[in-house]
LUMFI-732894 format. One record per residue (C-alpha): residue in one letter; chain; x, y, z. Coordinates in nm, 4 decimals. Last residue first. Example, Ala and Ser with C-alpha at 12.3 -4.5 7.8 and 13.67 -1.06 7.14 Angstrom:
<recs>
 r c       xx       yy       zz
 S A   1.3670  -0.1060   0.7140
 A A   1.2300  -0.4500   0.7800
</recs>
This chain:
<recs>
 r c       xx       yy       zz
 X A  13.3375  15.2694  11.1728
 X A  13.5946  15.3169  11.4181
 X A  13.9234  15.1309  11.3778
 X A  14.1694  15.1413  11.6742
 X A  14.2155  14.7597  11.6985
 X A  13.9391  14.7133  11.9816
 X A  13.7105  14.9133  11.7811
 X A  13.7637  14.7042  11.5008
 X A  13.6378  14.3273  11.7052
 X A  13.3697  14.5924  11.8857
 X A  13.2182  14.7043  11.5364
 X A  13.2389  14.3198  11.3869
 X A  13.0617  14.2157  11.6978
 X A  12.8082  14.5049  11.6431
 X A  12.7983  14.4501  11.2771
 X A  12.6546  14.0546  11.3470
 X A  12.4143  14.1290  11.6425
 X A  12.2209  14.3266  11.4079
 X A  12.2818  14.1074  11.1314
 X A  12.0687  13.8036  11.3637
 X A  11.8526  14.0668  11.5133
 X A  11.7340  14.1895  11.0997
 X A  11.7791  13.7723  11.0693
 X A  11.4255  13.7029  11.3196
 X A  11.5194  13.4764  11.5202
 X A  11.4469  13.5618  11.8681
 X A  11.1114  13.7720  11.8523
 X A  10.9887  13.7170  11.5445
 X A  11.1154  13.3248  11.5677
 X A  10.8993  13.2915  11.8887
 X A  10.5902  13.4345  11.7671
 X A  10.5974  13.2120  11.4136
 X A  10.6491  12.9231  11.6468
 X A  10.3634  13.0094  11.8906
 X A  10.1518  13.0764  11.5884
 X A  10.2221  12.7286  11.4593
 X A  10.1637  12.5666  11.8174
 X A   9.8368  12.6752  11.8908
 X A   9.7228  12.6153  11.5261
 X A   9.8597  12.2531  11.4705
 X A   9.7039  12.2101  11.8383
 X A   9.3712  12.3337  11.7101
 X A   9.3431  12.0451  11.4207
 X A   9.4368  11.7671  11.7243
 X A   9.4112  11.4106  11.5357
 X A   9.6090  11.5061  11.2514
 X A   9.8781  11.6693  11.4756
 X A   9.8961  11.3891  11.6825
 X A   9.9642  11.1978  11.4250
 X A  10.2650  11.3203  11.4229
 X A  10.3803  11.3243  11.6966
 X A  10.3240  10.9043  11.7241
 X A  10.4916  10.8771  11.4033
 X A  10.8169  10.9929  11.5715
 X A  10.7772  10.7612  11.8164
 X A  10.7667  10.4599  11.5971
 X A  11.0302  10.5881  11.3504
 X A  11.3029  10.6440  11.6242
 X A  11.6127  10.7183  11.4880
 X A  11.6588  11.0678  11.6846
 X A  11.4450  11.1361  12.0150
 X A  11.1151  11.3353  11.9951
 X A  11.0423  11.7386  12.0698
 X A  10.7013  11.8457  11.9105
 X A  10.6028  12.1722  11.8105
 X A  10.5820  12.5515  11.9645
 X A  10.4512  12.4532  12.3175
 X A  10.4754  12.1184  12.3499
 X A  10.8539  12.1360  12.3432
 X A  11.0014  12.4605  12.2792
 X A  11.1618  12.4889  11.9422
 X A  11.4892  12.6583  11.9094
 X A  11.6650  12.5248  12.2340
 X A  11.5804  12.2043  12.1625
 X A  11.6616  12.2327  11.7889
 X A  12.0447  12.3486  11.8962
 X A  12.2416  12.0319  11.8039
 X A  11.9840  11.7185  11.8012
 X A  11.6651  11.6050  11.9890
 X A  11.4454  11.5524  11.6908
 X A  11.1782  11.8096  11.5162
 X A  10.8007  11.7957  11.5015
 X A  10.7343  12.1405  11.3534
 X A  10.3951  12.3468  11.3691
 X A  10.3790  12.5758  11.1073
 X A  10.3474  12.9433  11.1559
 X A  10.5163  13.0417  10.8491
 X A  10.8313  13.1385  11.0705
 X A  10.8617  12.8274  11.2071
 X A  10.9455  12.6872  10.8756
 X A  11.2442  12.9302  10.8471
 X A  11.3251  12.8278  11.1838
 X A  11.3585  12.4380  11.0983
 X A  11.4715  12.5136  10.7686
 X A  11.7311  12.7145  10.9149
 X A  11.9207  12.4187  11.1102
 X A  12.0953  12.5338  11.4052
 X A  12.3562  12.2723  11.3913
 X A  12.2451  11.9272  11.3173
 X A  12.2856  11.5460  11.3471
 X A  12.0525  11.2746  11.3754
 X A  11.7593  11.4682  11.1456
 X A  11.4201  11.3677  11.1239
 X A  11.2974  11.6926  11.0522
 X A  10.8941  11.7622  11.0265
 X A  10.6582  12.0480  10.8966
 X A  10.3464  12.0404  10.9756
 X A  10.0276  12.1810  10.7160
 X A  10.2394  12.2910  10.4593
 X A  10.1153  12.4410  10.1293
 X A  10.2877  12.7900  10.2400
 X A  10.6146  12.6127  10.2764
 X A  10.5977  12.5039   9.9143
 X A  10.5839  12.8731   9.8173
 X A  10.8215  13.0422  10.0117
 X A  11.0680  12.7328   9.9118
 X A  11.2784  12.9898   9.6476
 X A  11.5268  12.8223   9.4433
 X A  11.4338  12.4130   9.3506
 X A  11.6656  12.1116   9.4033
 X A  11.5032  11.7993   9.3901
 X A  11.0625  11.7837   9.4611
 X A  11.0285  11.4175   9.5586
 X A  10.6789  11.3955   9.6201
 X A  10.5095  11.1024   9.8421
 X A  10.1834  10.9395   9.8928
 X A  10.1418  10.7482   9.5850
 X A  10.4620  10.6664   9.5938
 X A  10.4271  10.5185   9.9520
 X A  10.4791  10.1378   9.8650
 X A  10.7260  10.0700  10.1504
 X A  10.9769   9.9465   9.9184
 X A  10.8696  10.2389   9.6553
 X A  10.9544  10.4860   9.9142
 X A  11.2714  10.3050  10.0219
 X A  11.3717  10.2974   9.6535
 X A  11.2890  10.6996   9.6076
 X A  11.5049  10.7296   9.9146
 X A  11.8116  10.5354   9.7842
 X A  11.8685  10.7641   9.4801
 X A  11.7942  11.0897   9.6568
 X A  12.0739  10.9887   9.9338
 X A  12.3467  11.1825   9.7465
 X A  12.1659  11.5587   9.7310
 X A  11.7932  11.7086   9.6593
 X A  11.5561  11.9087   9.8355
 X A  11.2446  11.9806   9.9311
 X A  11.0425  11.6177  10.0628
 X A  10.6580  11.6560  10.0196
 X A  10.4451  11.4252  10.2134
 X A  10.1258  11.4535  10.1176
 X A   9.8633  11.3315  10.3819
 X A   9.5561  11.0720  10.4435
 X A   9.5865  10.8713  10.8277
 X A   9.4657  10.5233  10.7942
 X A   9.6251  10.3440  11.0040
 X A   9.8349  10.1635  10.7485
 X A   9.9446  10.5245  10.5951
 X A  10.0599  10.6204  10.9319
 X A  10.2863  10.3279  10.9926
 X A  10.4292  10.4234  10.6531
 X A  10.5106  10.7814  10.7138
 X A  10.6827  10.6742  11.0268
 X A  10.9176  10.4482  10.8125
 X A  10.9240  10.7500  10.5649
 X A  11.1110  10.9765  10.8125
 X A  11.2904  10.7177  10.9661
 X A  11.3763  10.6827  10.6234
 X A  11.4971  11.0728  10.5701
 X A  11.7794  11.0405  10.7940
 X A  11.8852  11.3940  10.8409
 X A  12.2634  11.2962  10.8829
 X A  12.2451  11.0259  10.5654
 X A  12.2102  11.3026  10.3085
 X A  11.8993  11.4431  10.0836
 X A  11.9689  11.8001  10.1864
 X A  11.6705  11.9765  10.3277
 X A  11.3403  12.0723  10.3924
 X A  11.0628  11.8600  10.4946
 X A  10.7090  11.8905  10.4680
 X A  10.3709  11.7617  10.5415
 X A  10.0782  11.7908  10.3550
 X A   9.7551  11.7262  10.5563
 X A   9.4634  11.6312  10.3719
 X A   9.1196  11.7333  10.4823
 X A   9.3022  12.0226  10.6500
 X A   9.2041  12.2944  10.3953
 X A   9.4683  12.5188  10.4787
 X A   9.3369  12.8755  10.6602
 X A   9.2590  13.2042  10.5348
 X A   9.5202  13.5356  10.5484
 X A   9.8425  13.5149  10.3739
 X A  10.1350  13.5385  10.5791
 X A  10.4252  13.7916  10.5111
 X A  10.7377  13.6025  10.5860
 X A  11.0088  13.7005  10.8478
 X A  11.3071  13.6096  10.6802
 X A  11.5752  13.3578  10.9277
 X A  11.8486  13.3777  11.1683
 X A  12.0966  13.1858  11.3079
 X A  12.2403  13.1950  11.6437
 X A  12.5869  13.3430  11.7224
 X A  12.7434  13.1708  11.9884
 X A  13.1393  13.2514  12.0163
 X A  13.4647  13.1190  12.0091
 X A  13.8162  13.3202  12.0786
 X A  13.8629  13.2553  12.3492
 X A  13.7716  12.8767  12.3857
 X A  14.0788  12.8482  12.1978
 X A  14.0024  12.5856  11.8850
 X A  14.1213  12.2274  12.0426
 X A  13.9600  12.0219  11.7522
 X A  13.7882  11.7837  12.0110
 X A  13.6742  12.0143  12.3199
 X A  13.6696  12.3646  12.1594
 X A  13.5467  12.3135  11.8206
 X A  13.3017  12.0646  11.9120
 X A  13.1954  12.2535  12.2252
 X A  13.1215  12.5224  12.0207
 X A  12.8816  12.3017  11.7565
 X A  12.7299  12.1229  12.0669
 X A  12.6238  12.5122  12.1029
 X A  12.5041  12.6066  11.8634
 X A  12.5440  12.8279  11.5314
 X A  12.9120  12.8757  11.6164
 X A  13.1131  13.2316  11.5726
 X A  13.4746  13.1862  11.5662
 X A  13.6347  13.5174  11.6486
 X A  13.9465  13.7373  11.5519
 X A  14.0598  13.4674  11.2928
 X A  14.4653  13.4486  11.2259
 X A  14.5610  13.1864  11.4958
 X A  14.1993  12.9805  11.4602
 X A  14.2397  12.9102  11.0857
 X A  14.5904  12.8107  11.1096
 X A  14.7099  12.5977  11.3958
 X A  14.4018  12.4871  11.5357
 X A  14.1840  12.4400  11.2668
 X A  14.4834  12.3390  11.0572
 X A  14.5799  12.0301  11.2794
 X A  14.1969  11.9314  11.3103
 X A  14.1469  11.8893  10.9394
 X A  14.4817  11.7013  10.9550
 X A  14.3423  11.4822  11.2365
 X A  14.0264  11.3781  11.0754
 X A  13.6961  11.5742  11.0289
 X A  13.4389  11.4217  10.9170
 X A  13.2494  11.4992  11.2607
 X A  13.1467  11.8145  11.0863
 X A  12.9339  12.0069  11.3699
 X A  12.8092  12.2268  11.1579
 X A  12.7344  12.5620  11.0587
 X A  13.0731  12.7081  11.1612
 X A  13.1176  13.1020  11.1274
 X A  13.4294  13.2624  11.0554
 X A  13.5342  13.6395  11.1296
 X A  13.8559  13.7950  11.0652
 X A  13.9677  14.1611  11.1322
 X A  14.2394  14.3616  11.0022
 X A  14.2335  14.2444  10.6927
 X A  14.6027  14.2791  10.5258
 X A  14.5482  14.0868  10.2010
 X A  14.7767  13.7722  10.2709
 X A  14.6339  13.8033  10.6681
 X A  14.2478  13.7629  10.4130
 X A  14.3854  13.5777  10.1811
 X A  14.5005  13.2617  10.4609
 X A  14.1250  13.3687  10.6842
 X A  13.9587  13.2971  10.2952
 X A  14.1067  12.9770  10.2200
 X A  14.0664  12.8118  10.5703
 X A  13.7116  12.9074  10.6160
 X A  13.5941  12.9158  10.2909
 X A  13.7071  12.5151  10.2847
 X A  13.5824  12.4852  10.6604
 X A  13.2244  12.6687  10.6315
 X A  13.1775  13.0401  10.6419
 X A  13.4203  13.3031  10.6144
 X A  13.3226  13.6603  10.7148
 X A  13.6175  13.9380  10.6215
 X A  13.6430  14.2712  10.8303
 X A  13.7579  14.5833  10.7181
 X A  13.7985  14.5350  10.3462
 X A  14.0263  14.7687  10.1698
 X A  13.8116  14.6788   9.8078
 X A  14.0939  14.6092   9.6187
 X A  14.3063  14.4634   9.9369
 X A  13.9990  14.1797   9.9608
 X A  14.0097  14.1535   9.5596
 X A  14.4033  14.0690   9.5505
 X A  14.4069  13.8675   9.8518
 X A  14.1319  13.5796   9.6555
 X A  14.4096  13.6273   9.3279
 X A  14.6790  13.5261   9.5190
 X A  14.4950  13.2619   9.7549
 X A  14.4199  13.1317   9.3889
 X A  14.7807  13.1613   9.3062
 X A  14.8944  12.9676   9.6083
 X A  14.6488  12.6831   9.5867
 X A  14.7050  12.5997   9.2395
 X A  14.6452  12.2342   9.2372
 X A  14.4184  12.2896   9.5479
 X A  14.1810  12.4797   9.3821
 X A  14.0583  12.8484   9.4631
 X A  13.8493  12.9569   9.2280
 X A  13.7632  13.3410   9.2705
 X A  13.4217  13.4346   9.1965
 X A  13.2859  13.8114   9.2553
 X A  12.9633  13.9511   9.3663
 X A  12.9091  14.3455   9.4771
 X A  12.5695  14.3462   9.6607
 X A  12.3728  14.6157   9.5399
 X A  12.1998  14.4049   9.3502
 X A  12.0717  14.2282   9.6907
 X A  12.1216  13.8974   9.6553
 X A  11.8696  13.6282   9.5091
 X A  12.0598  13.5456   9.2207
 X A  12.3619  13.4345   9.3824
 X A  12.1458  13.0996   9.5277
 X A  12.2263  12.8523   9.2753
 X A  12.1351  12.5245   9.2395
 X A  12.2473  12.1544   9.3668
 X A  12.5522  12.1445   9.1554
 X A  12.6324  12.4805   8.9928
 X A  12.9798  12.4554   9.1406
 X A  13.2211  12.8151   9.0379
 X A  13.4018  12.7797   9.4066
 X A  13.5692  13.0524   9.5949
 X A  13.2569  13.2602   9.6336
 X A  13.2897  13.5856   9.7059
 X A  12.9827  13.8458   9.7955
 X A  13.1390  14.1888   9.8765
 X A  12.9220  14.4566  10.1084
 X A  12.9219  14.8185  10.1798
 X A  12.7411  14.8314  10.5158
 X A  12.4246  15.0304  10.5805
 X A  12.2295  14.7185  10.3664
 X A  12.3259  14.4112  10.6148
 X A  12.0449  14.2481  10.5831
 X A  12.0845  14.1041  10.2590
 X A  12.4409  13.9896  10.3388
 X A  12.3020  13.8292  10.6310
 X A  11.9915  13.6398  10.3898
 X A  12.2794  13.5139  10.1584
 X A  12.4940  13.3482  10.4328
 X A  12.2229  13.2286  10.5374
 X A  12.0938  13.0601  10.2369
 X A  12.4535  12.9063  10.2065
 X A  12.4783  12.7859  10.5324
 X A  12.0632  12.6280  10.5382
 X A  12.1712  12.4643  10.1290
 X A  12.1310  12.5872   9.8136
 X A  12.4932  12.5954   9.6212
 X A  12.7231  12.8728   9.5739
 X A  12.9876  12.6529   9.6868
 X A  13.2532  12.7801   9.8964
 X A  13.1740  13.1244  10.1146
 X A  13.3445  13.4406  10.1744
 X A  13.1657  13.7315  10.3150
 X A  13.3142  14.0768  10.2428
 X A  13.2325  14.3861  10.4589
 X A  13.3138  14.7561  10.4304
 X A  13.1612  14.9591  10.7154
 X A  13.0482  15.2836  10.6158
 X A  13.2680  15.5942  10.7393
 X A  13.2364  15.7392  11.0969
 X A  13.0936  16.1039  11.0944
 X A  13.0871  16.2120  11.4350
 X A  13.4740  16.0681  11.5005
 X A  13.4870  15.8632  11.8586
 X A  13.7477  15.6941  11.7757
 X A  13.9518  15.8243  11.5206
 X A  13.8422  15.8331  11.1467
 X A  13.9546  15.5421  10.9208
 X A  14.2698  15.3157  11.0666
 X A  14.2949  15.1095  10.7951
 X A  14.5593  15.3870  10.5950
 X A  14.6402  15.1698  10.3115
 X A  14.9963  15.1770  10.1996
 X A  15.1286  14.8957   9.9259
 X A  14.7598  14.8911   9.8244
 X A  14.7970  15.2253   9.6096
 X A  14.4643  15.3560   9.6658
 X A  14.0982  15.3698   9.4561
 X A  13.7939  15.4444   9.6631
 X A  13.5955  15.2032   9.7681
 X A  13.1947  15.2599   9.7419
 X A  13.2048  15.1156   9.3844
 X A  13.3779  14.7516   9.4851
 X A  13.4560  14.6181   9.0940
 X A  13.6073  14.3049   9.1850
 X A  13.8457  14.1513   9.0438
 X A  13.9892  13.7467   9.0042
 X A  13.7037  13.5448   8.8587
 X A  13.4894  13.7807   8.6580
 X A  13.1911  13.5972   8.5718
 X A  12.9439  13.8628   8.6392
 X A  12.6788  13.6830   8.8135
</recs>
């Protein structure tokens, strides 16, 4: 990080008097269409399945000339900035309510520096503050992408979804779709102008040899908060433990339930069993150590962990929530069982421990299936050619 908070120093833009910027670029149908300049604007740079995407499309978007803001300096939780792509310009721009109008100020300042073409906002707070710099700043097109399905919402949240965020964005990409019908049905976002756009996740190099077994560890990767209800999780753990199954059970992650959790664990006397890891950057390795990876979640989007362990060929049991159903194919790439229901959820998994070549079968299914649907070189593909057709529309080519 730099720790400039108001500039950015975009090298492929060339300086111009901002009070008139030619958007237009090269006609339509020019041979020699310049490079697409691209800022993504996201809240807290903390670790998290948004903010990790939001890092691996950046990364994957190298033909584009690309801005990194993040409108919040929060260490809480860790820090993914490091991992970007140094070629990746990355600037900070608080923007706090107290001062809202000078921090949209300062946020409009650094999109018209760099004569942006399209802005990506992701999550509410980024979402509101950067589509308000972005009309400030002269954008002509405006992305945002909604990770959740953030039943917090109350009616003001709703009143500016509707009346502010969704009348200056161009499109309102959603990971799933109980996440679309969210926004559409209950916060009254035009269905025009929403959109699927399914995550995407690293394809991993795998190492060759195979886990010892004699132990299973399984994993799960996440934020320690009530919607991926972590004691179901260790409920199920428990029933296992008194029938004798051996295993690790590593939990990534850290957050507001962390607390609580530890006291469940010690309540059902699974210390010895259990490792609360906190906050780390970089999982590559702990996913490597897992046998089965498992998310006991009552509410999601299209969570990356679950793809992102996928991709390492694990087998997942995963609950019926958001888009995991159409992610993971039941029986076939891991284990589809209802939400809140520790007894059921134990029964997958020990299923796993008694069936060594299903925890094969289904890992390399999973790996298979997120190379070919998920992979996030498909996700950025389909990313620049929405942004493409959202400029070609308004007489930009790129």
């Amino acid at each position: 990080m730099t720790g400039r908070e108001a500039t950015a120093n975009c090298e492929h833009a060339p300086p111009h008097d901002s009070r008139s910027v030619d958007r237009t670029g090269p006609a339509v149908g020019a041979e020699n269409p310049r490079r697409l300049r691209l800022a993504h604007v996201i809240g807290y740079p903390n670790i998290g399945g948004a903010e990790r995407q939001f890092v691996d499309l950046l990364n994957a978007m190298p033909g584009a000339d690309r801005l990194a803001v993040f409108t919040s300096a929060d260490r809480g939780g860790g820090d993914l900035r490091g991992v970007l792509d140094p070629a990746i310009e990355q600037v900070e721009v608080l923007v706090r309510r107290r001062s809202l109008i000078a921090g949209l100020r300062r946020l409009a300042a650094v999109l018209r520096s760099c004569r942006c073409d399209v802005v990506h906002t992701h999550m509410y707070t980024a979402n509101l503050y950067g589509s308000l710099a972005a009309k400030l700043a002269g954008v002509p097109v405006v992305v945002t992408t909604e990770h959740g399905e953030n039943r917090w919402k109350g009616p003001y949240h709703r009143f500016v979804e509707r009346r502010i965020i969704s009348r200056i964005a161009d499109r309102r990409l959603c990971v799933s779709e109980a996440i679309l019908r969210r926004r559409a049905d209950y916060e009254g976002v035009p269905r025009g102008k929403l959109a699927l756009m399914a995550n995407g996740t690293v394809m991993p190099e795998l190492e060759s040899g195979s886990r010892d077994g004699s132990v299973l560890t399984v994993g799960a990767v996440g934020r320690m908060v009530p919607q991926k209800d972590y004691p179901s999780l260790l409920r199920a753990m428990a029933q296992l433990r008194d029938a004798g199954r051996r295993f690790r059970l590593c939990l990534i992650g850290d957050g507001p339930e962390l607390p609580g959790l530890r006291q469940v664990a010690a309540d059902l006397e699974l210390e010895e069993f259990i490792e609360f890891t906190g906050a780390i950057n970089g999982v590559d390795a702990w996913y490597r150590k897992f046998d089965l990876f498992v998310m006991s979640s009552v509410q999601e989007g299209l969570p990356l962990a679950l793809l992102e362990a996928m991709s390492y060929a694990i087998p997942c049991v995963a609950t019926d929530v958001g888009a995991i159903g159409s992610a993971l194919a039941n029986d076939v790439e891991g284990t589809i069982v209802p939400p809140g229901n520790p007894l059921v959820l134990a029964a997958a998994i020990d299923r796993y421990f008694q069936e060594p070549a299903l925890r094969t079968m289904h890992g390399d299914a999973a790996r298979s299936r997120v190379c070919r649907d998920f992979s996030i070189e498909a996700a950025a593909g389909r990313h620049l050619d929405l942004y493409r057709e959202l400029l070609k529309e308004k007489a930009i080519h790129v």
